[in-house]
MARSE-21554 format. One record per residue (C-alpha): residue number from 1; residue in one letter; y, z, x. Coordinates in steps of 0.25 Angstrom, whole numbers, plus 5000, padded with zeros to 4 digits. Layout:
BEGIN
<segu><pos>NUM</pos><code>A</code><y>Y</y><z>Z</z><x>X</x></segu>
...
END
This chain:
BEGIN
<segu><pos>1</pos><code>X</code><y>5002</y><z>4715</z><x>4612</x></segu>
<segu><pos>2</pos><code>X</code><y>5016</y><z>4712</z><x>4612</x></segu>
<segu><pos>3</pos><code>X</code><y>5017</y><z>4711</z><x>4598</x></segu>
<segu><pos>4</pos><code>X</code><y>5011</y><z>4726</z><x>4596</x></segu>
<segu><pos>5</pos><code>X</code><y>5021</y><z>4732</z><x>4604</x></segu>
<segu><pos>6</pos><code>X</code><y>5033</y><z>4723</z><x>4598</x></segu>
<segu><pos>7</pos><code>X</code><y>5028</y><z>4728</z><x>4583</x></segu>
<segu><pos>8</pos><code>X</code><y>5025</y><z>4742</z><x>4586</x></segu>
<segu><pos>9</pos><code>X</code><y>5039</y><z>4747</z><x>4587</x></segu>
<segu><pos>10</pos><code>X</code><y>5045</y><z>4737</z><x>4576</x></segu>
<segu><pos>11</pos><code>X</code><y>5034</y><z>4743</z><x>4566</x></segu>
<segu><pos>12</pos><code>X</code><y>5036</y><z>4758</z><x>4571</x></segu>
<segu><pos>13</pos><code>X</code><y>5051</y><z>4755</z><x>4569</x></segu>
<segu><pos>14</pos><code>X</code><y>5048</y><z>4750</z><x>4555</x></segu>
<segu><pos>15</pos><code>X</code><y>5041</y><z>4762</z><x>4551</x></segu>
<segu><pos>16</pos><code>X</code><y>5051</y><z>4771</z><x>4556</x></segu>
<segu><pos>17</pos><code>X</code><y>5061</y><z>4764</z><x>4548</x></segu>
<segu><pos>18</pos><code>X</code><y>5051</y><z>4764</z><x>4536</x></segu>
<segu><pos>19</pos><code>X</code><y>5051</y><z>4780</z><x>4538</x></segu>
<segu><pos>20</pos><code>X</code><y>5065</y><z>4782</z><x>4540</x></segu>
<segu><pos>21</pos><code>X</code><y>5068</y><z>4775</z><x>4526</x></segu>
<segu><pos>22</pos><code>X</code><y>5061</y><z>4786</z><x>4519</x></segu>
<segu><pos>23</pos><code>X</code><y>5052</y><z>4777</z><x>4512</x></segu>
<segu><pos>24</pos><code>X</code><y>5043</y><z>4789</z><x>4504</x></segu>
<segu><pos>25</pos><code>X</code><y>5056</y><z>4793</z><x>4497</x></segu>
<segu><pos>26</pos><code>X</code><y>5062</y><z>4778</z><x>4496</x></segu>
<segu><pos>27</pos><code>X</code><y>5047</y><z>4772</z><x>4490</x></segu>
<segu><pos>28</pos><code>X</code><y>5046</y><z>4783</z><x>4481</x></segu>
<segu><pos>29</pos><code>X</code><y>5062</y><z>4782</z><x>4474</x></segu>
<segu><pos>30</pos><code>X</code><y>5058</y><z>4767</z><x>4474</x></segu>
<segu><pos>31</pos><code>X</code><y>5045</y><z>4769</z><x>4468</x></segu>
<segu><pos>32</pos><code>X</code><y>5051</y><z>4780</z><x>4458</x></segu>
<segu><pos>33</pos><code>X</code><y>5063</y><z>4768</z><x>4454</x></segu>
<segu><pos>34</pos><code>X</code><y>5054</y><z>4757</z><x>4452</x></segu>
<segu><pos>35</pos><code>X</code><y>5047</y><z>4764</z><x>4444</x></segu>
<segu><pos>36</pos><code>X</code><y>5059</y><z>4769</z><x>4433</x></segu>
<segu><pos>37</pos><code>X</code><y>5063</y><z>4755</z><x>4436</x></segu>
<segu><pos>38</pos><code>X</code><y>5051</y><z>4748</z><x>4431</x></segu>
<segu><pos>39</pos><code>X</code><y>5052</y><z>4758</z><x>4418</x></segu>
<segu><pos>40</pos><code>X</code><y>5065</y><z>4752</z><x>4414</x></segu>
<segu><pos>41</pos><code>X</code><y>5065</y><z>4738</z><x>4418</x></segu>
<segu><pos>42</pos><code>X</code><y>5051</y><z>4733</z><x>4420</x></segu>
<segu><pos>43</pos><code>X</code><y>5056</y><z>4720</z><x>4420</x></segu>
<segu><pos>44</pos><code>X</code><y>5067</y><z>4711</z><x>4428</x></segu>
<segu><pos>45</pos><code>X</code><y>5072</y><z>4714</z><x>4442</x></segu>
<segu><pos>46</pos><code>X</code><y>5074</y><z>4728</z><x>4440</x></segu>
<segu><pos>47</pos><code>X</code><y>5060</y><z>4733</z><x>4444</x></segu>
<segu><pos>48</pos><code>X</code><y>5059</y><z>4723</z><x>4454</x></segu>
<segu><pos>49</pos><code>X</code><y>5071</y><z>4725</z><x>4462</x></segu>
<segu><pos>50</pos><code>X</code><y>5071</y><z>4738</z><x>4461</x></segu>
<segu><pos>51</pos><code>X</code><y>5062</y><z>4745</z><x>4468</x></segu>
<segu><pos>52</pos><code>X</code><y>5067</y><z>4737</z><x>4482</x></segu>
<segu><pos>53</pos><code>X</code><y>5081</y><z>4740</z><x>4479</x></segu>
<segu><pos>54</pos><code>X</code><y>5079</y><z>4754</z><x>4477</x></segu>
<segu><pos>55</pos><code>X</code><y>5068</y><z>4755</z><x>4489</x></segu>
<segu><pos>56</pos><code>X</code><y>5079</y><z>4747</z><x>4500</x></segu>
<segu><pos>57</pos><code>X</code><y>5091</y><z>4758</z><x>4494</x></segu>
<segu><pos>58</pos><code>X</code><y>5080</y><z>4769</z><x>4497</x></segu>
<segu><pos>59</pos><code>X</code><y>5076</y><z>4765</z><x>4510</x></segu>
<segu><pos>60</pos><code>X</code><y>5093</y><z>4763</z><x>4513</x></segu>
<segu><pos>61</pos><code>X</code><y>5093</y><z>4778</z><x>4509</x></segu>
<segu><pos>62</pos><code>X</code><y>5080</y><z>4781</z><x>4516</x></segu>
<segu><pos>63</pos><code>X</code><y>5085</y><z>4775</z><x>4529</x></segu>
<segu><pos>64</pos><code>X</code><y>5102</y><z>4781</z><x>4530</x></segu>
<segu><pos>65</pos><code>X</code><y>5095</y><z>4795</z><x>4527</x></segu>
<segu><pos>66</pos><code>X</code><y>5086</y><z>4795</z><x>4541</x></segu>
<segu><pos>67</pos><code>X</code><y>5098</y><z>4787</z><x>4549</x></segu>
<segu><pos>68</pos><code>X</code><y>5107</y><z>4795</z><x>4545</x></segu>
<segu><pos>69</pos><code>X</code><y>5099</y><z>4809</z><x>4546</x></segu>
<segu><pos>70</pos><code>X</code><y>5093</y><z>4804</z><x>4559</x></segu>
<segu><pos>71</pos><code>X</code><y>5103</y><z>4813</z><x>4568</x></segu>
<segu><pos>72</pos><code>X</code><y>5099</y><z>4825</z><x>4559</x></segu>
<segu><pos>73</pos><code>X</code><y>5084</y><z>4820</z><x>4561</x></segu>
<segu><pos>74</pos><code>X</code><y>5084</y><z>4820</z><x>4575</x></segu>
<segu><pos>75</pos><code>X</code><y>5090</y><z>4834</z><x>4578</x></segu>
<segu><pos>76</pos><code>X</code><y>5079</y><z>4839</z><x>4567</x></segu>
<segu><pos>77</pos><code>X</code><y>5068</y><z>4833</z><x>4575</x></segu>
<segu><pos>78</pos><code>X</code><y>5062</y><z>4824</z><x>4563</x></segu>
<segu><pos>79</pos><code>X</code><y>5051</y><z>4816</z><x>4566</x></segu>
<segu><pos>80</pos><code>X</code><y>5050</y><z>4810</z><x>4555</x></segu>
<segu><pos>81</pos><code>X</code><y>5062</y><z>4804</z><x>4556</x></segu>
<segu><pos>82</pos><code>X</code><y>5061</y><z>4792</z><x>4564</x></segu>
<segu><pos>83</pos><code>X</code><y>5074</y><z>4792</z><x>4568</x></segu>
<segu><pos>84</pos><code>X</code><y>5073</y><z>4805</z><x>4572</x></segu>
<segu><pos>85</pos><code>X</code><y>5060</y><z>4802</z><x>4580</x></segu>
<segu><pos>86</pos><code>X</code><y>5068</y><z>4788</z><x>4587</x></segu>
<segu><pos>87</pos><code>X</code><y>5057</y><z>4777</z><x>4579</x></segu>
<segu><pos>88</pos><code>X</code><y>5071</y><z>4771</z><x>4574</x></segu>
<segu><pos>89</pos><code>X</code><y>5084</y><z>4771</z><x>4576</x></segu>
<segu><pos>90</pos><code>X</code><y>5095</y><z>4775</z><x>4567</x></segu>
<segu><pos>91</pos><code>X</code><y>5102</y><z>4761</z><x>4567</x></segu>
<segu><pos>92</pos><code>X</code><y>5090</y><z>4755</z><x>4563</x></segu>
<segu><pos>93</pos><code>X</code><y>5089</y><z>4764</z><x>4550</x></segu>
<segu><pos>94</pos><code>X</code><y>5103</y><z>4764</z><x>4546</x></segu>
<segu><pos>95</pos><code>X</code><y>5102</y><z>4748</z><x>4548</x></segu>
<segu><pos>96</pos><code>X</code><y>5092</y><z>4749</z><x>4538</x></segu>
<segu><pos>97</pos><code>X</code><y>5098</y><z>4757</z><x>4529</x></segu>
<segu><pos>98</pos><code>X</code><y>5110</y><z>4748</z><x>4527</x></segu>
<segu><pos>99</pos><code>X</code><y>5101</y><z>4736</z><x>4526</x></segu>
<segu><pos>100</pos><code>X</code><y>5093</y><z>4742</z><x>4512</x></segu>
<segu><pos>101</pos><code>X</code><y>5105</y><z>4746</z><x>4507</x></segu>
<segu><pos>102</pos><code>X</code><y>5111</y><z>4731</z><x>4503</x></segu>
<segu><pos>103</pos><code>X</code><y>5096</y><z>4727</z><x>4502</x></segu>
<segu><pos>104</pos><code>X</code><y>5095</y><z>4737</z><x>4490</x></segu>
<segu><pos>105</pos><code>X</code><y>5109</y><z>4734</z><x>4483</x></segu>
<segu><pos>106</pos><code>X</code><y>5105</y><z>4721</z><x>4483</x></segu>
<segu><pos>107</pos><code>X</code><y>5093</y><z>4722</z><x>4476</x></segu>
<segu><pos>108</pos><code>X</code><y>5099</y><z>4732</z><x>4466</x></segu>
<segu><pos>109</pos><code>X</code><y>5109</y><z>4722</z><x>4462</x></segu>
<segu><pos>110</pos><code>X</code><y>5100</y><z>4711</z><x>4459</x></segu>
<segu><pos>111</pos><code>X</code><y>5095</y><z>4719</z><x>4448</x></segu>
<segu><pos>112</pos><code>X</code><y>5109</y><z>4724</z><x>4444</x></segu>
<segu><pos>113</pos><code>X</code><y>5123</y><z>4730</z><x>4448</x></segu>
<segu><pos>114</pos><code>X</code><y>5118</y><z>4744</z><x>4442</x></segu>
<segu><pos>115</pos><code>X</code><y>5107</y><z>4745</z><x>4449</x></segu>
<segu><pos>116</pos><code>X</code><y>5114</y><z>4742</z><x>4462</x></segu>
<segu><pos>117</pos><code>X</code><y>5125</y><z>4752</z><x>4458</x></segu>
<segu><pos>118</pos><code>X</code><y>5114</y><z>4761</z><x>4455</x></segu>
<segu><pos>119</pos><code>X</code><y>5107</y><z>4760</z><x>4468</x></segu>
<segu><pos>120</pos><code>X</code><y>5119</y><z>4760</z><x>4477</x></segu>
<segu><pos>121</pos><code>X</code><y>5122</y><z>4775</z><x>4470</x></segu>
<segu><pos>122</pos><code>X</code><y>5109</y><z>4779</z><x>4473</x></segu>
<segu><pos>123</pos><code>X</code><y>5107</y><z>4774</z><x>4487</x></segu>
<segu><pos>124</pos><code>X</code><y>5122</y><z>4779</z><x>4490</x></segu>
<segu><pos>125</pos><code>X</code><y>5119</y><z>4792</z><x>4486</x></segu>
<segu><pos>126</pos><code>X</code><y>5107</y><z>4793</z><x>4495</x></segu>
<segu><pos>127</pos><code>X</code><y>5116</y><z>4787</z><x>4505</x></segu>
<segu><pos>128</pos><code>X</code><y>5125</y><z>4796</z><x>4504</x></segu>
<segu><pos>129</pos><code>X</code><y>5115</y><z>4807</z><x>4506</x></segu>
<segu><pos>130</pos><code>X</code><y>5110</y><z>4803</z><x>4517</x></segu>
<segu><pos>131</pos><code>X</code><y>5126</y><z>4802</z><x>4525</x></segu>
<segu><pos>132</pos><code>X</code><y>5130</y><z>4814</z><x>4523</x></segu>
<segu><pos>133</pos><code>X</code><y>5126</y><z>4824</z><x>4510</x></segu>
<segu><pos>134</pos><code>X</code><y>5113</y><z>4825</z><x>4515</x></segu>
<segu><pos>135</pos><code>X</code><y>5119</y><z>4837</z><x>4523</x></segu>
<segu><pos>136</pos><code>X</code><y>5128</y><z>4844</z><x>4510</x></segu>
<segu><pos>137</pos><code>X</code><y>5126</y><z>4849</z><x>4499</x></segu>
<segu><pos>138</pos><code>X</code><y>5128</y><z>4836</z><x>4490</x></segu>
<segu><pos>139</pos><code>X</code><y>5115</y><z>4830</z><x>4497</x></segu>
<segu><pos>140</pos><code>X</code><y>5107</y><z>4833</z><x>4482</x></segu>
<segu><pos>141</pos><code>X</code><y>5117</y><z>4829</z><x>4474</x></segu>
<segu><pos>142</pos><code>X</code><y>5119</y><z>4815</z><x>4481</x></segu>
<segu><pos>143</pos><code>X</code><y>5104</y><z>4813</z><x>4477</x></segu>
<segu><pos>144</pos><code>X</code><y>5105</y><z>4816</z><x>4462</x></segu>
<segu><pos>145</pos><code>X</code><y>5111</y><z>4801</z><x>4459</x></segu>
<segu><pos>146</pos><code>X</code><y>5102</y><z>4796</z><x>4472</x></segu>
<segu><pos>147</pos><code>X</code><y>5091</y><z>4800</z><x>4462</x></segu>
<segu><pos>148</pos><code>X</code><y>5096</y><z>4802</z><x>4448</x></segu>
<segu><pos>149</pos><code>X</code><y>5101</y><z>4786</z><x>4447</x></segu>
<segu><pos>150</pos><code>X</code><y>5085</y><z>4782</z><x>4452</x></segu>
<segu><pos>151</pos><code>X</code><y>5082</y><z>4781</z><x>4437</x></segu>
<segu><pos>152</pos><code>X</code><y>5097</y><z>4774</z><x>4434</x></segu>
<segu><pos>153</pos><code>X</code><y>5093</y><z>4764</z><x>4446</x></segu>
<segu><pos>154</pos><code>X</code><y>5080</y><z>4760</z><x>4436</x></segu>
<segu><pos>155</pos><code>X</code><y>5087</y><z>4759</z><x>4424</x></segu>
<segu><pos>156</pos><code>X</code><y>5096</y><z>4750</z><x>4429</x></segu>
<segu><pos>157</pos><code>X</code><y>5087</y><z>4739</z><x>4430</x></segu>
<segu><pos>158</pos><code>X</code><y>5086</y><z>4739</z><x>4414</x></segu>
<segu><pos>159</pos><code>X</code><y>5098</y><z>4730</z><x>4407</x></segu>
<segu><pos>160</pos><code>X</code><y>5110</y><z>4737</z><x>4404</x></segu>
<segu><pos>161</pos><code>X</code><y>5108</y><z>4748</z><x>4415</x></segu>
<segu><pos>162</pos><code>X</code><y>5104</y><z>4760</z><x>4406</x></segu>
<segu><pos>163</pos><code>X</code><y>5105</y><z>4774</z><x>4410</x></segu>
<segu><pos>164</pos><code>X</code><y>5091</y><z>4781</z><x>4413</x></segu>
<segu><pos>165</pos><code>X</code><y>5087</y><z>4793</z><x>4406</x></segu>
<segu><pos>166</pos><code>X</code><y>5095</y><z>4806</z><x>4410</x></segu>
<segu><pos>167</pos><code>X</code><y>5081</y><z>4813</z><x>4413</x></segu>
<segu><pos>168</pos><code>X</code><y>5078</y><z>4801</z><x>4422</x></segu>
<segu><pos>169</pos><code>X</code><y>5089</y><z>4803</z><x>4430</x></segu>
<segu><pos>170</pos><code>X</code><y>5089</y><z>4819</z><x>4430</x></segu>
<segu><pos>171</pos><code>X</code><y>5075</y><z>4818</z><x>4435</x></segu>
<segu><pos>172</pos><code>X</code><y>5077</y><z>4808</z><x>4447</x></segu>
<segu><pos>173</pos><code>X</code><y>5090</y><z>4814</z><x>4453</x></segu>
<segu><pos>174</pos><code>X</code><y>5082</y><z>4829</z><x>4452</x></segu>
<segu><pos>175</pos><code>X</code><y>5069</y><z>4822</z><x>4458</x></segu>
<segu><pos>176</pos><code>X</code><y>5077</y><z>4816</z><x>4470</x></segu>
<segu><pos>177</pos><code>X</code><y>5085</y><z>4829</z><x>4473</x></segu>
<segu><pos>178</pos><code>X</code><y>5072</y><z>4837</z><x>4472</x></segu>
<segu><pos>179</pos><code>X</code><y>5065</y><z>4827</z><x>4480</x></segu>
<segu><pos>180</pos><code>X</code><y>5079</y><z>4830</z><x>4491</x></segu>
<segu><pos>181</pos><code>X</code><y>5076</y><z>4843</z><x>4491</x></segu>
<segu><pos>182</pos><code>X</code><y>5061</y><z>4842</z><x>4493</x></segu>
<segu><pos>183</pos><code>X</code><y>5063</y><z>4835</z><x>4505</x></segu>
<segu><pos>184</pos><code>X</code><y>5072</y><z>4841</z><x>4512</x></segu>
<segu><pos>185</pos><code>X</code><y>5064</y><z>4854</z><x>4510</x></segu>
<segu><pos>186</pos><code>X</code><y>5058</y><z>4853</z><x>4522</x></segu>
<segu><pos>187</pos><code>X</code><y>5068</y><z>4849</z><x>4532</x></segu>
<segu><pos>188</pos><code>X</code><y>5077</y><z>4861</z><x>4527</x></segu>
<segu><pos>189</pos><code>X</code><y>5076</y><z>4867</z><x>4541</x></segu>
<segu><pos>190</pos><code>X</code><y>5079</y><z>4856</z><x>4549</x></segu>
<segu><pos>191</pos><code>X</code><y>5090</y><z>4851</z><x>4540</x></segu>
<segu><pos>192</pos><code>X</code><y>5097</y><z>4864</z><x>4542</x></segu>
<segu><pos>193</pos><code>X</code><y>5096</y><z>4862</z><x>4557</x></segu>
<segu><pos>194</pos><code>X</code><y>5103</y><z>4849</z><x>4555</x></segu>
<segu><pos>195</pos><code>X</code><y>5114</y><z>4851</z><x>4547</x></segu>
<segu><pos>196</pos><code>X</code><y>5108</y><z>4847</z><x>4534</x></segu>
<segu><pos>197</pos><code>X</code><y>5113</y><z>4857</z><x>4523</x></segu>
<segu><pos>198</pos><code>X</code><y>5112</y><z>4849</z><x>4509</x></segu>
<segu><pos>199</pos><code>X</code><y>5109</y><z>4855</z><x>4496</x></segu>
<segu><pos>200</pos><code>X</code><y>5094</y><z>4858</z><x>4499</x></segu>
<segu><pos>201</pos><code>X</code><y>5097</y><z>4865</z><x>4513</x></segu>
<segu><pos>202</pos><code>X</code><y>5108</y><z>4872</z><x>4506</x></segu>
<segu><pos>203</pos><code>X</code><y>5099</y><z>4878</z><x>4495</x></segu>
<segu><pos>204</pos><code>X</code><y>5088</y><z>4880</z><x>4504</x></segu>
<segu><pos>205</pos><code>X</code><y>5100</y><z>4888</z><x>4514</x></segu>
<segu><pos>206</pos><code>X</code><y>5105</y><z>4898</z><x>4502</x></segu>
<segu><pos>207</pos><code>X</code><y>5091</y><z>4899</z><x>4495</x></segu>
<segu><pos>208</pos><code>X</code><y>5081</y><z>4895</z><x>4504</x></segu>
<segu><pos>209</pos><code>X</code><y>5070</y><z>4884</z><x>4505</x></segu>
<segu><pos>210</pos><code>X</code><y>5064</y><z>4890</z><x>4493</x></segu>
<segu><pos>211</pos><code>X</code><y>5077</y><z>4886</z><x>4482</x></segu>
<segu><pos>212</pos><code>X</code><y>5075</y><z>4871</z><x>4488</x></segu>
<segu><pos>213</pos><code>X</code><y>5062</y><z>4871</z><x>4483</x></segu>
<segu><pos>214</pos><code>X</code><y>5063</y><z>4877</z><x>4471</x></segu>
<segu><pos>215</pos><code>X</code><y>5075</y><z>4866</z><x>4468</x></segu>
<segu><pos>216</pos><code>X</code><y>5064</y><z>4857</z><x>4472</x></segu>
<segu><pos>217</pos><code>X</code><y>5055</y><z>4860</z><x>4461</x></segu>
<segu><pos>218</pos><code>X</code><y>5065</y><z>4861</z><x>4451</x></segu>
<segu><pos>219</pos><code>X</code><y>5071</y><z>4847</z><x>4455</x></segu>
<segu><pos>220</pos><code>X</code><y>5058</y><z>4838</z><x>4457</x></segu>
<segu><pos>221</pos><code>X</code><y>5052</y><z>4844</z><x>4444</x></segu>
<segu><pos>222</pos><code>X</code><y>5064</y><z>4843</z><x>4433</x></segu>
<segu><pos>223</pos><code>X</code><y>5062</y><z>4827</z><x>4434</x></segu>
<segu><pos>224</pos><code>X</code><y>5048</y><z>4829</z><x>4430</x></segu>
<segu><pos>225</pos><code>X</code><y>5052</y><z>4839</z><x>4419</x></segu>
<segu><pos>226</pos><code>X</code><y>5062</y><z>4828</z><x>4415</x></segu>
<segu><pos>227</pos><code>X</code><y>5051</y><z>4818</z><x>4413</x></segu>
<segu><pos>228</pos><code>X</code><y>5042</y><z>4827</z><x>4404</x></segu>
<segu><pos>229</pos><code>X</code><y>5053</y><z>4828</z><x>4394</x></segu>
<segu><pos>230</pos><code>X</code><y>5057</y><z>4812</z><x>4395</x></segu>
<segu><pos>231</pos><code>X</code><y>5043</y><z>4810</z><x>4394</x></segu>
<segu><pos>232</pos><code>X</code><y>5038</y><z>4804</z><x>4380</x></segu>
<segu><pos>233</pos><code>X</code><y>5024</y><z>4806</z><x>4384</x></segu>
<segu><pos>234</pos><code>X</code><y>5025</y><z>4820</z><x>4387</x></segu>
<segu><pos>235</pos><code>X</code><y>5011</y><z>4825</z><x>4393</x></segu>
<segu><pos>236</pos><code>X</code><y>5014</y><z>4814</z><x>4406</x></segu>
<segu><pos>237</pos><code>X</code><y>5026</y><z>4822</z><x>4406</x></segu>
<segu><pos>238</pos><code>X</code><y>5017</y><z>4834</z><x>4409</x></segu>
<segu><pos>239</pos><code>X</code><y>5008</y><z>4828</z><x>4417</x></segu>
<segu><pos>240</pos><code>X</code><y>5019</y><z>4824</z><x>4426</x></segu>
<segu><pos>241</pos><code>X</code><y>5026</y><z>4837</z><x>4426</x></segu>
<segu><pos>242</pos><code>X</code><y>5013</y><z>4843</z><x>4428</x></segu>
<segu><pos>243</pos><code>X</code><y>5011</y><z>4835</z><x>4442</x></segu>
<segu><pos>244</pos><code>X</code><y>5026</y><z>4838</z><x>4445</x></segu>
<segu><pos>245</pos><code>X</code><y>5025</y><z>4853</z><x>4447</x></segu>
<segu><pos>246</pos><code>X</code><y>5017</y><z>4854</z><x>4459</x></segu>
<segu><pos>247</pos><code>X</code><y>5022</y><z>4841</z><x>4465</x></segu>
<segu><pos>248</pos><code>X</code><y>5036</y><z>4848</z><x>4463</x></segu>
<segu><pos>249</pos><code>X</code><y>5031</y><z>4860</z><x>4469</x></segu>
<segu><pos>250</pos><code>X</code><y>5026</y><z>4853</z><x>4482</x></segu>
<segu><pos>251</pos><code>X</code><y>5039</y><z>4849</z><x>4484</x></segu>
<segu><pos>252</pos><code>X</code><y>5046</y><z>4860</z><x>4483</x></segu>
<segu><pos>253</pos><code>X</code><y>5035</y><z>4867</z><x>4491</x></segu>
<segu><pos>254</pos><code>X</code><y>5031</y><z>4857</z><x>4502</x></segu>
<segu><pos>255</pos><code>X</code><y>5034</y><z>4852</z><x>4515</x></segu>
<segu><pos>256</pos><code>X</code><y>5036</y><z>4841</z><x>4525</x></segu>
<segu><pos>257</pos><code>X</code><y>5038</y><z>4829</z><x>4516</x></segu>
<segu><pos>258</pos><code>X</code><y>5028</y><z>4836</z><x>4505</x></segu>
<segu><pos>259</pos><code>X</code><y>5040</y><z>4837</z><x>4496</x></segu>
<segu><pos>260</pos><code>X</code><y>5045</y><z>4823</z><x>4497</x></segu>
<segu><pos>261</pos><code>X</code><y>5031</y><z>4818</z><x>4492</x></segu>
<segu><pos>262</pos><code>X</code><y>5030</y><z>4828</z><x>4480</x></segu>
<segu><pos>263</pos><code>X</code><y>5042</y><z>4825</z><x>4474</x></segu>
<segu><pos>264</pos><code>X</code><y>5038</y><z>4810</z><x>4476</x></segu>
<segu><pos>265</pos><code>X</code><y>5027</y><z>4813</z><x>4470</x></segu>
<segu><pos>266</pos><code>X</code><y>5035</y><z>4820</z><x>4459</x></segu>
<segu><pos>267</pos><code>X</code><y>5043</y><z>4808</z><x>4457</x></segu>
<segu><pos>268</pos><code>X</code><y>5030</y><z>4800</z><x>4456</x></segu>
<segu><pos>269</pos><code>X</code><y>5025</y><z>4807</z><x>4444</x></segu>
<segu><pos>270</pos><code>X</code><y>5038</y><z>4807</z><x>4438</x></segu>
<segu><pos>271</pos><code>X</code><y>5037</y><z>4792</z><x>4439</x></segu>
<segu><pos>272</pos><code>X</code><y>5024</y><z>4792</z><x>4432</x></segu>
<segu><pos>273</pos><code>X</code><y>5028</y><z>4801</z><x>4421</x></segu>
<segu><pos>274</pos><code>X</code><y>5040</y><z>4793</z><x>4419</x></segu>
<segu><pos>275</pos><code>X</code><y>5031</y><z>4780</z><x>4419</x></segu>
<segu><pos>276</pos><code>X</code><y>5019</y><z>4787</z><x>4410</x></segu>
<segu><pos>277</pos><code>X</code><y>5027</y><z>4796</z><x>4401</x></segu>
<segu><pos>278</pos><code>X</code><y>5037</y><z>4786</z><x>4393</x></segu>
<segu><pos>279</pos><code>X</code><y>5049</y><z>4792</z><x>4399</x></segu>
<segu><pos>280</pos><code>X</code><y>5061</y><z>4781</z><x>4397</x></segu>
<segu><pos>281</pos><code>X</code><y>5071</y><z>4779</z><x>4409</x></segu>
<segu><pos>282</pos><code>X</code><y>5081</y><z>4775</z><x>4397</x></segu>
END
């Protein structure tokens, strides 16, 4: 009996921690990396180290954007924020926050300096959202290299570093920007209580909720569009274009955390219509 009561709270503090690391968002950009990864360098140590160091840099992110958003949190009554609701502390995200960091460095290193480099833009980028341009108007821009170097990351692990293909990197920074925009969709109420005025609460304040989501729509389905032309085998990139459209329009269209999935699922076939549709990264 003793040992129920002593593991009940560790493993609801676990999950809480779990929760507040975003791990929906953070497994789906690891899933989406791996993937381009293992496209470019299929063997080495690429492929392998990858996926880990690109899922403890996510979780970093995952983790300094509910610690430091807690306060904001609070005062909106999220509960599903665990935070917000009291499961954890703040310490004890912010801890862990600082400890995936050099955890994900590390790894990136061991499969070369470029792709540390690469890693650290990304993860400061997002960092740097998350401490302060969440609430300007610079919040979407912060994103674009938080997004657009995804494919850069991949490429990385090839030898000699080279540069992905402009379409690749066009379509992961608009996907992730249009994914930004899908999410904070619904929070645009309580975000204007708190204080929170970044580029899609701006746009939603001048033009209404209805521009957001029209900016939604374009943003998720230009990558898709991309694809299509980059495609050498032109009916997949159809067929993914064709599963695209009403997955972009749920997201524009939805609520609660509706969006978030449809545009993962957005990115999903755009990862299958990269894999099947002989699209090169280089």
């Amino acid at each position: 009996m003793a040992h129920t009561w002593t593991a009940a709270p560790v493993l609801s503090r676990a999950r809480a921690l779990i929760i507040a690391g975003h791990p929906v968002p953070v497994l789906a950009i690891t899933a989406l990396t791996t993937t381009l990864a293992a496209q470019a360098a299929p063997h080495g140590i690429g492929p392998v180290l990858t996926a880990p160091a690109m899922l403890a840099g996510q979780l970093s992110v995952g983790w300094s954007n509910d610690a430091s958003g807690a306060p904001r949190d609070v005062a909106a009554g999220r509960t599903d924020k665990p935070i917000a609701t009291g499961t954890i502390g703040a310490r004890t995200v912010w801890i862990a926050a600082f400890a995936a960091l050099p955890a994900a460095l590390a790894m990136s290193l061991a499969i070369g300096v470029v792709t540390a480099i690469i890693l650290a833009v990304i993860i400061g980028a997002n960092w740097a959202y998350n401490l302060g341009l969440k609430s300007t108007l610079a919040d979407g821009l912060i994103l674009l290299p938080a997004f657009g170097l995804l494919p850069a990351y991949a490429t990385s692990t090839l030898p000699g570093h080279p540069l992905p293909a402009w379409w690749a990197s066009a379509g992961a920074a608009l996907l992730g920007v249009g994914g930004y925009f899908a999410t904070v969709l619904p929070d645009l109420a309580a975000d204007r209580a708190t204080g929170v005025n970044g580029m899609a609460q701006q746009v939603a304040a001048r033009w209404g909720a209805g521009a957001v989501r029209g900016v939604v729509l374009v943003l998720v389905l230009v990558p898709s569009v991309l694809l299509l032309l980059a495609s050498s085998r032109q009916w997949v990139g159809v067929a993914g274009l064709g599963a695209a459209v009403p997955l972009a329009v749920i997201a524009a269209r939805g609520t609660g955390r509706v969006p978030l999935w449809a545009v993962i699922g957005l990115g999903a076939v755009d990862a299958v219509v990269f894999g099947v549709g002989g699209c090169a990264l280089t």
